[in-house]
N, CA, C and O atoms as a Tripos MOL2 file, in Angstrom:
@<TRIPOS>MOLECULE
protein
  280   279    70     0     0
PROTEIN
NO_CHARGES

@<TRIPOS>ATOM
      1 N         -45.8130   26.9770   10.0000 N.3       1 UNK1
      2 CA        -44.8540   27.6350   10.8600 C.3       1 UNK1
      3 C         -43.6080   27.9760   10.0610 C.2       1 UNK1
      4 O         -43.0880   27.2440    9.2190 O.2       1 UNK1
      5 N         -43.2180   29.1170   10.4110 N.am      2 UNK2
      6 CA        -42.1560   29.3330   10.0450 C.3       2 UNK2
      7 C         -40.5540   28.4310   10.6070 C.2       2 UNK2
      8 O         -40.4760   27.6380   11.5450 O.2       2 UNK2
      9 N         -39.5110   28.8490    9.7510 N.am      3 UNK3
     10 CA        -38.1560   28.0040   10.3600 C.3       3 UNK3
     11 C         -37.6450   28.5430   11.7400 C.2       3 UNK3
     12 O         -37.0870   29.6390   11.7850 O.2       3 UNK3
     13 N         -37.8080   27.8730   12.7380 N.am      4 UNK4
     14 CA        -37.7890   28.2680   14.1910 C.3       4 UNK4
     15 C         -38.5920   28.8000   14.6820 C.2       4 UNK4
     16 O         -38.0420   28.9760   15.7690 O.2       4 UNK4
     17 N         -39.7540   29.3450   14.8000 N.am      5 UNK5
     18 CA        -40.7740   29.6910   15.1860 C.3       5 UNK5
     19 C         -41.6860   28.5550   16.0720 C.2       5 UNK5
     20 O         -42.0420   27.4270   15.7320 O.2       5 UNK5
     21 N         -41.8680   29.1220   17.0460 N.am      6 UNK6
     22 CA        -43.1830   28.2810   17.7150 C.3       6 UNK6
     23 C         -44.8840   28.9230   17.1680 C.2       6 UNK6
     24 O         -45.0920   29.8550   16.3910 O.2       6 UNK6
     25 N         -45.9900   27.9840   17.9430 N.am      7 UNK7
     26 CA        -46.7900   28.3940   17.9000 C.3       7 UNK7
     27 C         -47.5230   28.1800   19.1620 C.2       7 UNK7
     28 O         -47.8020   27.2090   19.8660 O.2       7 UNK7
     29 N         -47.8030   29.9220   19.1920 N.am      8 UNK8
     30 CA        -48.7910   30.1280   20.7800 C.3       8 UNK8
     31 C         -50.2610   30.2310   20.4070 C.2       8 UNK8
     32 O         -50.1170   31.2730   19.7670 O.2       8 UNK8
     33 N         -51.0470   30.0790   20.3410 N.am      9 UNK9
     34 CA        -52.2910   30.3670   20.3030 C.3       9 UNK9
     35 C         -52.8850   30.2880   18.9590 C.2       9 UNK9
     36 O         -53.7840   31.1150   18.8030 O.2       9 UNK9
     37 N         -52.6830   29.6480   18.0960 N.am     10 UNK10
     38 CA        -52.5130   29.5630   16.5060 C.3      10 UNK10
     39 C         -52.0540   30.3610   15.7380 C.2      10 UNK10
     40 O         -52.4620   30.5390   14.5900 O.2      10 UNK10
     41 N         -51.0220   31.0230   16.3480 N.am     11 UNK11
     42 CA        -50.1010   31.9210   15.7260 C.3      11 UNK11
     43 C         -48.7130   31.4140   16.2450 C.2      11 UNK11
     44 O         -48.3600   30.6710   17.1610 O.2      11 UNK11
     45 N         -47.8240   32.4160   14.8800 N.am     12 UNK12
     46 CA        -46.1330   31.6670   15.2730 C.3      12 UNK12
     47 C         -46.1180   32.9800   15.7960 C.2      12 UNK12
     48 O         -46.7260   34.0340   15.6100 O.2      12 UNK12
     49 N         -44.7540   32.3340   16.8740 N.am     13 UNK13
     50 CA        -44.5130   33.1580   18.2090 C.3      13 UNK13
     51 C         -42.7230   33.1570   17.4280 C.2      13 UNK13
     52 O         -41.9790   32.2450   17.0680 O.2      13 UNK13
     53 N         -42.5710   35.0830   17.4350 N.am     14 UNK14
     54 CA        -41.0670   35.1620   17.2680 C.3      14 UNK14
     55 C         -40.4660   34.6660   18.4370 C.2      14 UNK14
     56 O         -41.0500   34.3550   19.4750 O.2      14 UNK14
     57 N         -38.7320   34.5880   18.0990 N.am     15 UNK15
     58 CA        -37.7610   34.3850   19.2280 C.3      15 UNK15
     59 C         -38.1270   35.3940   20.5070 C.2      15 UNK15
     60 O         -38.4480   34.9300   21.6010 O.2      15 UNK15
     61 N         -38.0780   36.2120   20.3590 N.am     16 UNK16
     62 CA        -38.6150   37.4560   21.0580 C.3      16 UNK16
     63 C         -39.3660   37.0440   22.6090 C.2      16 UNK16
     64 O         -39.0130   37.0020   23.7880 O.2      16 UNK16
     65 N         -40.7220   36.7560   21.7390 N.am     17 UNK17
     66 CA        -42.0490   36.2830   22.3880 C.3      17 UNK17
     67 C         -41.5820   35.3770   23.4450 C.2      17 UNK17
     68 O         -41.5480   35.5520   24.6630 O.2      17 UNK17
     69 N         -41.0000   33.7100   22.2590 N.am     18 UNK18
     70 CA        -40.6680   33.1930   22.7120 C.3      18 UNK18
     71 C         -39.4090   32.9210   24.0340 C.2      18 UNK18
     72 O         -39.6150   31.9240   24.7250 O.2      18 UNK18
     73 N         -38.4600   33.5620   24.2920 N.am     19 UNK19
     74 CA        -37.5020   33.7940   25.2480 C.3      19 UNK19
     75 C         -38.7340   35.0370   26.4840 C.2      19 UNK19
     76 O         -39.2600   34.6540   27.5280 O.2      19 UNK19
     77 N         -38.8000   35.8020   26.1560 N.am     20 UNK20
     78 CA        -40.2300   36.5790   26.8180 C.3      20 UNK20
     79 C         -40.7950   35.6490   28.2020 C.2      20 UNK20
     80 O         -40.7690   35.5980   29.4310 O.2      20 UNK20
     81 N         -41.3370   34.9440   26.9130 N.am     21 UNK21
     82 CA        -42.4670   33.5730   28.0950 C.3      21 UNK21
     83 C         -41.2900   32.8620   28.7200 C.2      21 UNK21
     84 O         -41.3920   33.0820   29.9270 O.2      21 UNK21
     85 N         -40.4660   32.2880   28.5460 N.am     22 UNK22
     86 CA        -39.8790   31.3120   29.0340 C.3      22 UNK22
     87 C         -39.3360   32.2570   29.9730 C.2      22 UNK22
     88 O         -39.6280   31.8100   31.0820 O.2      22 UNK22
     89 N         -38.7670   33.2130   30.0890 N.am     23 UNK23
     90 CA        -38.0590   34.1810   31.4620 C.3      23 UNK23
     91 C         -39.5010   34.6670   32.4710 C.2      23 UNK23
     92 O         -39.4870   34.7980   33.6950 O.2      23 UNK23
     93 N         -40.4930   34.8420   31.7030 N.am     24 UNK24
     94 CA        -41.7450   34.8800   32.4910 C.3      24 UNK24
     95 C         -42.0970   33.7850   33.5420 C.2      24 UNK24
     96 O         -42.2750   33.8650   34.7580 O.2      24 UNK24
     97 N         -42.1410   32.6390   32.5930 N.am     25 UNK25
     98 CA        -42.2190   31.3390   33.4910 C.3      25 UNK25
     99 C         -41.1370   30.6030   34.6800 C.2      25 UNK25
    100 O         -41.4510   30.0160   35.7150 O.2      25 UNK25
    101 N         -39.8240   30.8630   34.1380 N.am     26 UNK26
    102 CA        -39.0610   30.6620   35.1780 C.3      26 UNK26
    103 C         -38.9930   31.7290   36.4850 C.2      26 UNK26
    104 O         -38.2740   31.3270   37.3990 O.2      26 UNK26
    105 N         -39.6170   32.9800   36.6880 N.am     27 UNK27
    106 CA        -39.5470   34.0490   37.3250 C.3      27 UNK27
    107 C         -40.4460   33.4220   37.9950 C.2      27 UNK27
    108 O         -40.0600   33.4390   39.1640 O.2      27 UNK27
    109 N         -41.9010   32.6140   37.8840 N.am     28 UNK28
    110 CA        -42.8770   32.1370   37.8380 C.3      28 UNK28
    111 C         -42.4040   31.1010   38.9310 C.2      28 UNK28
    112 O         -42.7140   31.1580   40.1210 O.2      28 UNK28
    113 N         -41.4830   30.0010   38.2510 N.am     29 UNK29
    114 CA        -41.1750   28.9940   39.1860 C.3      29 UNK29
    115 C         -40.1480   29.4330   40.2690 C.2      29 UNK29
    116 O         -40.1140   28.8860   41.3710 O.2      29 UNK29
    117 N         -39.5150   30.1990   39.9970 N.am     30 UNK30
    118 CA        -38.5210   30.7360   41.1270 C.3      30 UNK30
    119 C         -39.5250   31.2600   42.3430 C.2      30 UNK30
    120 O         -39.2860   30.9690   43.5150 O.2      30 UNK30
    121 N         -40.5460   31.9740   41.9940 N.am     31 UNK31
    122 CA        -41.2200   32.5400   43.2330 C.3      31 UNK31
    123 C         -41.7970   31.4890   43.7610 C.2      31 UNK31
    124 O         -41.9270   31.4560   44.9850 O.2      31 UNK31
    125 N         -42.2610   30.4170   42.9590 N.am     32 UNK32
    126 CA        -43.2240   29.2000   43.9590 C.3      32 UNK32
    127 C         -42.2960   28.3280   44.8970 C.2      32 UNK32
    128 O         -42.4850   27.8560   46.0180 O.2      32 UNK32
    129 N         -40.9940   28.2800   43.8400 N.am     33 UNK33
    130 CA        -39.8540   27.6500   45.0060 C.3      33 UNK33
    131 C         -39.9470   28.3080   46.4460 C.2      33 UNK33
    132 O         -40.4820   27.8630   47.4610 O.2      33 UNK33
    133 N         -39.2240   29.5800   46.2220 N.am     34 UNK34
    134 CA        -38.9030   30.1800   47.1060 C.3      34 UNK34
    135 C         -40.1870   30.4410   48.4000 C.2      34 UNK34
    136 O         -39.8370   30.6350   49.5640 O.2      34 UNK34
    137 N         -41.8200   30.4090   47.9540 N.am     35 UNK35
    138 CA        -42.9230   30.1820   48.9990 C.3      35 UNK35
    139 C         -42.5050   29.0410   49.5580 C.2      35 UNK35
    140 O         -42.1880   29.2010   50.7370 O.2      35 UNK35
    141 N         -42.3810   27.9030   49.1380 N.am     36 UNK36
    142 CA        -42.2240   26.5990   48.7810 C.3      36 UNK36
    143 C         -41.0900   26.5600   50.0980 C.2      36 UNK36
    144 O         -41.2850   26.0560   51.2040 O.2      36 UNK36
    145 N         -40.1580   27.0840   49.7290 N.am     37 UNK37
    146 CA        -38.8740   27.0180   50.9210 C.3      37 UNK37
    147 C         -39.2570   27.1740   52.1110 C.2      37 UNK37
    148 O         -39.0620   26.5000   53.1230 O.2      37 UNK37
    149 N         -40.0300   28.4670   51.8550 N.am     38 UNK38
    150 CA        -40.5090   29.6650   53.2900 C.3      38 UNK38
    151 C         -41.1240   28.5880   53.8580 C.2      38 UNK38
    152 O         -40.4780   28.1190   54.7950 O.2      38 UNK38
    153 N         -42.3200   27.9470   53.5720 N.am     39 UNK39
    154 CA        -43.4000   27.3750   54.2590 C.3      39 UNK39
    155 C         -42.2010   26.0360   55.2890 C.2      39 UNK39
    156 O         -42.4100   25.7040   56.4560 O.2      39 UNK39
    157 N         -41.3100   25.6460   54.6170 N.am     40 UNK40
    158 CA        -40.8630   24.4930   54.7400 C.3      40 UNK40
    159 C         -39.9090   24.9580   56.0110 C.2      40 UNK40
    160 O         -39.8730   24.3440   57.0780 O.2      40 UNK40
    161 N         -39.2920   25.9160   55.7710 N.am     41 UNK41
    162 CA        -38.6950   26.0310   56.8910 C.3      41 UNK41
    163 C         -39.4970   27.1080   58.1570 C.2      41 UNK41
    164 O         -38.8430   27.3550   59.1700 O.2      41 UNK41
    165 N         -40.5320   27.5370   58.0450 N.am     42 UNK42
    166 CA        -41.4790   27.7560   59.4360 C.3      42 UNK42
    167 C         -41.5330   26.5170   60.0130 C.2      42 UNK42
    168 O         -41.1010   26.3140   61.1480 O.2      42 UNK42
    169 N         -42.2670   25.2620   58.9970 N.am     43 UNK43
    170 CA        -42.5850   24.4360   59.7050 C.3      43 UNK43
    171 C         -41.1700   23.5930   60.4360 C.2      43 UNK43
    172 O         -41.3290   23.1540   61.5750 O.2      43 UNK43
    173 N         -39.8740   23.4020   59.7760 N.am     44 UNK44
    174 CA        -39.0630   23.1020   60.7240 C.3      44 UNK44
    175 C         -39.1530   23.8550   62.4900 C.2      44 UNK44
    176 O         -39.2340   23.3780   63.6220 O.2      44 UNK44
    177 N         -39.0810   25.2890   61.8890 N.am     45 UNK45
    178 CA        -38.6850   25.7790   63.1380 C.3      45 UNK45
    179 C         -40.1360   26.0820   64.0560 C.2      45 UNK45
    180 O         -40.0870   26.8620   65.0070 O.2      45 UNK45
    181 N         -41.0470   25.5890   63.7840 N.am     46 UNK46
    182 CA        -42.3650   25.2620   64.6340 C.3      46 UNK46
    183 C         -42.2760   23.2520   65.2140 C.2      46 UNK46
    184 O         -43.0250   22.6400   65.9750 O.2      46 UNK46
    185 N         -41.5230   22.9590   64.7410 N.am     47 UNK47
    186 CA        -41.4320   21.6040   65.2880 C.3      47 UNK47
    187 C         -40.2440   21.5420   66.1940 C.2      47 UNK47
    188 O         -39.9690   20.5420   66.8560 O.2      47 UNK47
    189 N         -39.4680   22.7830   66.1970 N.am     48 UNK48
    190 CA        -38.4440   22.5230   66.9650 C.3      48 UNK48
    191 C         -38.9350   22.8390   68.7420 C.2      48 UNK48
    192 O         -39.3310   23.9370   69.1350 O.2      48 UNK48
    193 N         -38.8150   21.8340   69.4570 N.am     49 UNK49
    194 CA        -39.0610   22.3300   70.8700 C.3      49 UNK49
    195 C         -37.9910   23.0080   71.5810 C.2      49 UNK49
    196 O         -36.8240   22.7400   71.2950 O.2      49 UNK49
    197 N         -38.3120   23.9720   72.5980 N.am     50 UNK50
    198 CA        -37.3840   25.0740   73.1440 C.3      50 UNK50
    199 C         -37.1980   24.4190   74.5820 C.2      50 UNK50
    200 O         -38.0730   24.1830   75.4160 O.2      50 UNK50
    201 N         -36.1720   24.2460   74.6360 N.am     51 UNK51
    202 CA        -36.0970   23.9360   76.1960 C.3      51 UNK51
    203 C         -36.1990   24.9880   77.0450 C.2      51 UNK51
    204 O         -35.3520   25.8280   76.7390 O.2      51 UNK51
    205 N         -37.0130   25.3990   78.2010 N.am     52 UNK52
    206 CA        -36.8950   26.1340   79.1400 C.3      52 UNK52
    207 C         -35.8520   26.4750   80.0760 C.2      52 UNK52
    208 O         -35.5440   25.8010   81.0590 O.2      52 UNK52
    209 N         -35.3980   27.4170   79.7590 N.am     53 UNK53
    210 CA        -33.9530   28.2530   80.6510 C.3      53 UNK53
    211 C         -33.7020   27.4820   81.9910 C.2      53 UNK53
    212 O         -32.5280   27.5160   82.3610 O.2      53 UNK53
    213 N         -34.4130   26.9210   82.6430 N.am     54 UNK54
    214 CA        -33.9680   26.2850   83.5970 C.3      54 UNK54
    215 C         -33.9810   24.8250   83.6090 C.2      54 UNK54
    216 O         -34.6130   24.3410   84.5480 O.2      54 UNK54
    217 N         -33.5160   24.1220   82.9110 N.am     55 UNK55
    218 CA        -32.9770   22.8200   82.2110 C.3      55 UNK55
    219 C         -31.5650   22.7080   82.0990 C.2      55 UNK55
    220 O         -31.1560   21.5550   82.2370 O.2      55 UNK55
    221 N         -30.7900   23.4910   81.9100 N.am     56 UNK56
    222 CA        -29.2360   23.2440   82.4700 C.3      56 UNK56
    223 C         -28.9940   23.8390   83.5220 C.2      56 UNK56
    224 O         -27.8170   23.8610   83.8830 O.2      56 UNK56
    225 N         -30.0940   24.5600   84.4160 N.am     57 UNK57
    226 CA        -29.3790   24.9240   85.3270 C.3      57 UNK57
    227 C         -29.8960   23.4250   86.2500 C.2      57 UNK57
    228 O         -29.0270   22.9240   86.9640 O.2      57 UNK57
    229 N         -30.8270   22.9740   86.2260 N.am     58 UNK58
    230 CA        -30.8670   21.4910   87.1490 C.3      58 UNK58
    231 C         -29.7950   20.3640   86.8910 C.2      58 UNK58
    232 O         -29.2830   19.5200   87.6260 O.2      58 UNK58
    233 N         -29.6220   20.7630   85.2160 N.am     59 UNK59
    234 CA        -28.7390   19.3600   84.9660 C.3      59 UNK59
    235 C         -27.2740   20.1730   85.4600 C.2      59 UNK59
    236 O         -26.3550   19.4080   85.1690 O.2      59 UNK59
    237 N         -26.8160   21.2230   85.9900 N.am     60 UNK60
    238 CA        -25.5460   21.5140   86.4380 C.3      60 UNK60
    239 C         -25.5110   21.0900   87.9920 C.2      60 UNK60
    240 O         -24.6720   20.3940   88.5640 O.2      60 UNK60
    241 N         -26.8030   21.7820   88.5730 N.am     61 UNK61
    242 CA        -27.2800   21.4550   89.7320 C.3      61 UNK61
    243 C         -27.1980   19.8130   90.4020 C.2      61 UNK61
    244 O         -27.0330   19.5710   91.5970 O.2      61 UNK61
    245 N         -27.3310   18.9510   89.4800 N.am     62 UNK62
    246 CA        -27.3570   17.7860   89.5900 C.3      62 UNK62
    247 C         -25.8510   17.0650   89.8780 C.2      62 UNK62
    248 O         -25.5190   16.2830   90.7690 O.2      62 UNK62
    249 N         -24.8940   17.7870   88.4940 N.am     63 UNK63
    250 CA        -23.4880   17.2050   88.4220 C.3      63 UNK63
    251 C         -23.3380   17.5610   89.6260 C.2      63 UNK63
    252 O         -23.1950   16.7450   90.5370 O.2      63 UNK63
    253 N         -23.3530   18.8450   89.7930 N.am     64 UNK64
    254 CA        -22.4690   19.2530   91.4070 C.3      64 UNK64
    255 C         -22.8580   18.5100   92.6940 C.2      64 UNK64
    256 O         -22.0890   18.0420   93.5330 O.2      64 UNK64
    257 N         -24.4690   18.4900   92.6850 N.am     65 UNK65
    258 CA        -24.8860   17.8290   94.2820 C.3      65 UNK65
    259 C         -24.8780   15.8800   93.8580 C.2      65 UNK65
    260 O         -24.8640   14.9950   94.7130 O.2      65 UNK65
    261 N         -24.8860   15.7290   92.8150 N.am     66 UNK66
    262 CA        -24.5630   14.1660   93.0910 C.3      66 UNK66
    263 C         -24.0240   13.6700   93.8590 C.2      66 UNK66
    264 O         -22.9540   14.2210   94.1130 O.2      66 UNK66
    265 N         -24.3450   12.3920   94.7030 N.am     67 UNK67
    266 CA        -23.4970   11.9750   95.6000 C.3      67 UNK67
    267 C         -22.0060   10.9070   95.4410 C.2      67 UNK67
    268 O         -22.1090    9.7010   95.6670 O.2      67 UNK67
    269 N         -21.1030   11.3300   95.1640 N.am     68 UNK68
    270 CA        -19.8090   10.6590   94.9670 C.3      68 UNK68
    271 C         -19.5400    9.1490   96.1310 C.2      68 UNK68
    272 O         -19.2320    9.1970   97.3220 O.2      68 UNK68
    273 N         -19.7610    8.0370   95.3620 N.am     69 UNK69
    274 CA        -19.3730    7.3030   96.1040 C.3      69 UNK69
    275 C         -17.9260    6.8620   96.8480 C.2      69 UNK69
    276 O         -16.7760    7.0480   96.4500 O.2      69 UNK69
    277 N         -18.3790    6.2550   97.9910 N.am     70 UNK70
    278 CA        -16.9200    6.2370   98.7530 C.3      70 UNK70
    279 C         -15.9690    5.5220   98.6980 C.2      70 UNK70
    280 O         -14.9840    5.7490   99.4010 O.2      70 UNK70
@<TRIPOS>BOND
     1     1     2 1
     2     2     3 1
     3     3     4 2
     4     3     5 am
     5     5     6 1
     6     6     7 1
     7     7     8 2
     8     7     9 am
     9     9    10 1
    10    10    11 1
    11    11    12 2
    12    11    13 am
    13    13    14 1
    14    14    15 1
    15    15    16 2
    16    15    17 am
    17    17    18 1
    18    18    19 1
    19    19    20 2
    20    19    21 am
    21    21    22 1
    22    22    23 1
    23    23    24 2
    24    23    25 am
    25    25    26 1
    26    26    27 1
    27    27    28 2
    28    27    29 am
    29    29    30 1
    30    30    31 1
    31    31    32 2
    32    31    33 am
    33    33    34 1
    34    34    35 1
    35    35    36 2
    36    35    37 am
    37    37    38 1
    38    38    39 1
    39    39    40 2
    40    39    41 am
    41    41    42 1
    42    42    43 1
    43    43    44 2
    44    43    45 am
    45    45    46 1
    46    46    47 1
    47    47    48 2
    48    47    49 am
    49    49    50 1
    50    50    51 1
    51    51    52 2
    52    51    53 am
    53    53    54 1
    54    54    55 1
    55    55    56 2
    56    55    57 am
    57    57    58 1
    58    58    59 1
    59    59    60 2
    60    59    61 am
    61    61    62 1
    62    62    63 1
    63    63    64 2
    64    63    65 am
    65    65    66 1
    66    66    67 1
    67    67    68 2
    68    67    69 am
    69    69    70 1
    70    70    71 1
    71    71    72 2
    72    71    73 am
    73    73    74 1
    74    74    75 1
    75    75    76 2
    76    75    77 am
    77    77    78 1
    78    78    79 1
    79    79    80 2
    80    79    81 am
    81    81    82 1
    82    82    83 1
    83    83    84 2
    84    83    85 am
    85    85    86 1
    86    86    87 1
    87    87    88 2
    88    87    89 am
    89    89    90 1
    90    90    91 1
    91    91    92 2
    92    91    93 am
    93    93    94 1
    94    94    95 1
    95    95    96 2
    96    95    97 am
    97    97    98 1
    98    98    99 1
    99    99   100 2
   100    99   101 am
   101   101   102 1
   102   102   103 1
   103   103   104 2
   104   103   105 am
   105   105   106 1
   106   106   107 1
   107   107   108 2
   108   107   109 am
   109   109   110 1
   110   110   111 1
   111   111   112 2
   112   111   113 am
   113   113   114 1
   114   114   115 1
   115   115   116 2
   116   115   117 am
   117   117   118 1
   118   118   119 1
   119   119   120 2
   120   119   121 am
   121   121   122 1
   122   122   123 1
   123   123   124 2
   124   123   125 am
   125   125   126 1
   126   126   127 1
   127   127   128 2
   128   127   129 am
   129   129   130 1
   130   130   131 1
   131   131   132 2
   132   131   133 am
   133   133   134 1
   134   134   135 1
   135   135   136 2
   136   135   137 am
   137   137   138 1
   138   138   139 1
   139   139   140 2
   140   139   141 am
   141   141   142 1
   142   142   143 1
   143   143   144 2
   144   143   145 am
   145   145   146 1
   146   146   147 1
   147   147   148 2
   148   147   149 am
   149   149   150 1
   150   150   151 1
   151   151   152 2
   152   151   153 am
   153   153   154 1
   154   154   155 1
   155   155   156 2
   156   155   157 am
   157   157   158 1
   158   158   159 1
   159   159   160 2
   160   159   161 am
   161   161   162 1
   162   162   163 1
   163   163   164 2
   164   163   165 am
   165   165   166 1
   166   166   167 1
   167   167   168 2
   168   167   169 am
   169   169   170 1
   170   170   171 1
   171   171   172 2
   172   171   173 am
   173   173   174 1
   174   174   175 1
   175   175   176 2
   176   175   177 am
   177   177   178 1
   178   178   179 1
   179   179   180 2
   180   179   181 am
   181   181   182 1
   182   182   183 1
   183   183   184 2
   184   183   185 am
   185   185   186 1
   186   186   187 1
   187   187   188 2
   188   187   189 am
   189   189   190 1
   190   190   191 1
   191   191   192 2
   192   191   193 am
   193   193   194 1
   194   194   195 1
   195   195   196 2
   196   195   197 am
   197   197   198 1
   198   198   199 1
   199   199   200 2
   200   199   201 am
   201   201   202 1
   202   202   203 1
   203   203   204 2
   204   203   205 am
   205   205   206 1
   206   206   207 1
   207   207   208 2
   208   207   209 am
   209   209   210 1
   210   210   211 1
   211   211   212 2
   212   211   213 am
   213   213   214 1
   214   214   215 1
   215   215   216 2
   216   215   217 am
   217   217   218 1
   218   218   219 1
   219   219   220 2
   220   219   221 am
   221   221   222 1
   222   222   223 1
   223   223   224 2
   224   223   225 am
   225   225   226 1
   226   226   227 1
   227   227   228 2
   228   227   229 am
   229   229   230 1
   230   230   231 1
   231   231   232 2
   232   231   233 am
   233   233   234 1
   234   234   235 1
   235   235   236 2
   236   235   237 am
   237   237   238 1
   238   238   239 1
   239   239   240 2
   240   239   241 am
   241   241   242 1
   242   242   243 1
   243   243   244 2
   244   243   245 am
   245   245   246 1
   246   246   247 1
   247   247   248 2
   248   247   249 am
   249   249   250 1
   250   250   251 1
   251   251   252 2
   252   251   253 am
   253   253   254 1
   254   254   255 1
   255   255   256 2
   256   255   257 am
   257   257   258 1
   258   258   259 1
   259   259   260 2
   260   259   261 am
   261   261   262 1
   262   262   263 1
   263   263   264 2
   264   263   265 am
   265   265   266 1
   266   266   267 1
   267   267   268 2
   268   267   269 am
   269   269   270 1
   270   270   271 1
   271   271   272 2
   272   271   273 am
   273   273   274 1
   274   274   275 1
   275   275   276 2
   276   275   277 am
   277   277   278 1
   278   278   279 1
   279   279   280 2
@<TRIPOS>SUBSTRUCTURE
     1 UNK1         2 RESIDUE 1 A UNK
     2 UNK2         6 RESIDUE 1 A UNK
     3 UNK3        10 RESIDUE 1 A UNK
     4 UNK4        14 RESIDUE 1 A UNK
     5 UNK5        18 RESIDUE 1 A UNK
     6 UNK6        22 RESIDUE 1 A UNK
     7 UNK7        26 RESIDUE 1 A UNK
     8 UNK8        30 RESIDUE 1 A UNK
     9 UNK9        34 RESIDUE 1 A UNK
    10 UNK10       38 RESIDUE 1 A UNK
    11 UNK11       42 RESIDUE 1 A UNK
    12 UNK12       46 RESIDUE 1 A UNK
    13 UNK13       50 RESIDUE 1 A UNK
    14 UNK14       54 RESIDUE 1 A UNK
    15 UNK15       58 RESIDUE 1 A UNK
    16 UNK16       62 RESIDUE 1 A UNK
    17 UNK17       66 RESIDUE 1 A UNK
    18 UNK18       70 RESIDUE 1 A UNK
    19 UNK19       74 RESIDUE 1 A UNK
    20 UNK20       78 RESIDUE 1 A UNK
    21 UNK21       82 RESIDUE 1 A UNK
    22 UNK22       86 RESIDUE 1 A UNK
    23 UNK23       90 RESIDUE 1 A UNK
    24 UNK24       94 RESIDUE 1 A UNK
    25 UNK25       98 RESIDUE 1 A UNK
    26 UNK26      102 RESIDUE 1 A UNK
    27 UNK27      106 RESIDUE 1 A UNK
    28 UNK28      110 RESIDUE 1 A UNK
    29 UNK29      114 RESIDUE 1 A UNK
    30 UNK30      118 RESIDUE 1 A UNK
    31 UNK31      122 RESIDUE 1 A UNK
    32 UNK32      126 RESIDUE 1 A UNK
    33 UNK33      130 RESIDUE 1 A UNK
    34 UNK34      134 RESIDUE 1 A UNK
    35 UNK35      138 RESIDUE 1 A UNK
    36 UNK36      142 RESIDUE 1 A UNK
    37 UNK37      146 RESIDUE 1 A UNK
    38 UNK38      150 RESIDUE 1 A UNK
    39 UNK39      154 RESIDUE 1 A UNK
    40 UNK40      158 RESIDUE 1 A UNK
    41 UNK41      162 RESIDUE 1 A UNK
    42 UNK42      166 RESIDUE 1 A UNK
    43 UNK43      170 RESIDUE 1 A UNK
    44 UNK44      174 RESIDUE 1 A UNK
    45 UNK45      178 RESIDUE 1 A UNK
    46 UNK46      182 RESIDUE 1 A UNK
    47 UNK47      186 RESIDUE 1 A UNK
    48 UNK48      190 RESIDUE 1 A UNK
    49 UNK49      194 RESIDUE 1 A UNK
    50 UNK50      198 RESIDUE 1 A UNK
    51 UNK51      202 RESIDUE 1 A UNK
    52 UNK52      206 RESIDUE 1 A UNK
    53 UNK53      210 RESIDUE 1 A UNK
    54 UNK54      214 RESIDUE 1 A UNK
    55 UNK55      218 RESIDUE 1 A UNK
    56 UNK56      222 RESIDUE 1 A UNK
    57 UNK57      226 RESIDUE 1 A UNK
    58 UNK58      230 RESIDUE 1 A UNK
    59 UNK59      234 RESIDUE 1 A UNK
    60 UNK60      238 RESIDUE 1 A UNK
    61 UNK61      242 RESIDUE 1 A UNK
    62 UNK62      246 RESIDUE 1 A UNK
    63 UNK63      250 RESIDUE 1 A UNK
    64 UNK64      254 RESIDUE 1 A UNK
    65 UNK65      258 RESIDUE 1 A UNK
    66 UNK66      262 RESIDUE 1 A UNK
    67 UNK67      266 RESIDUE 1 A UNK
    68 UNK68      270 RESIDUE 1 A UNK
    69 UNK69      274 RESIDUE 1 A UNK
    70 UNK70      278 RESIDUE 1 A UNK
């Protein structure tokens, strides 16, 4: 090998090459993150339960007709 040079495939890999792959590969891991995120937050917002629109209107319904003791 040469002075600073890697070796890819039994050959030395210039700086070039080398910076090349490594921006290849991080482009690489950035996209699996970012699936990685996606999936993670569907599944939050598939675990989140929705309360049905008429759930504060009983619990308002309730404050008001409660019976106030005497």
């Amino acid at each position: 090998m040469a002075g600073g040079s890697r070796c890819l495939g039994g050959r030395a890999m210039t700086f070039h090459e080398y910076m090349s792959k490594a921006v290849q590969d991080d482009a690489q891991l950035a996209a699996e993150r970012k699936r990685l995120l996606l999936v993670a937050r569907r599944a939050h917002m598939a675990r989140r339960v929705r309360m049905s629109p008429t759930v504060p209107v009983r619990r308002l319904a309730r404050l008001l007709f409660r019976r106030v003791p005497a």
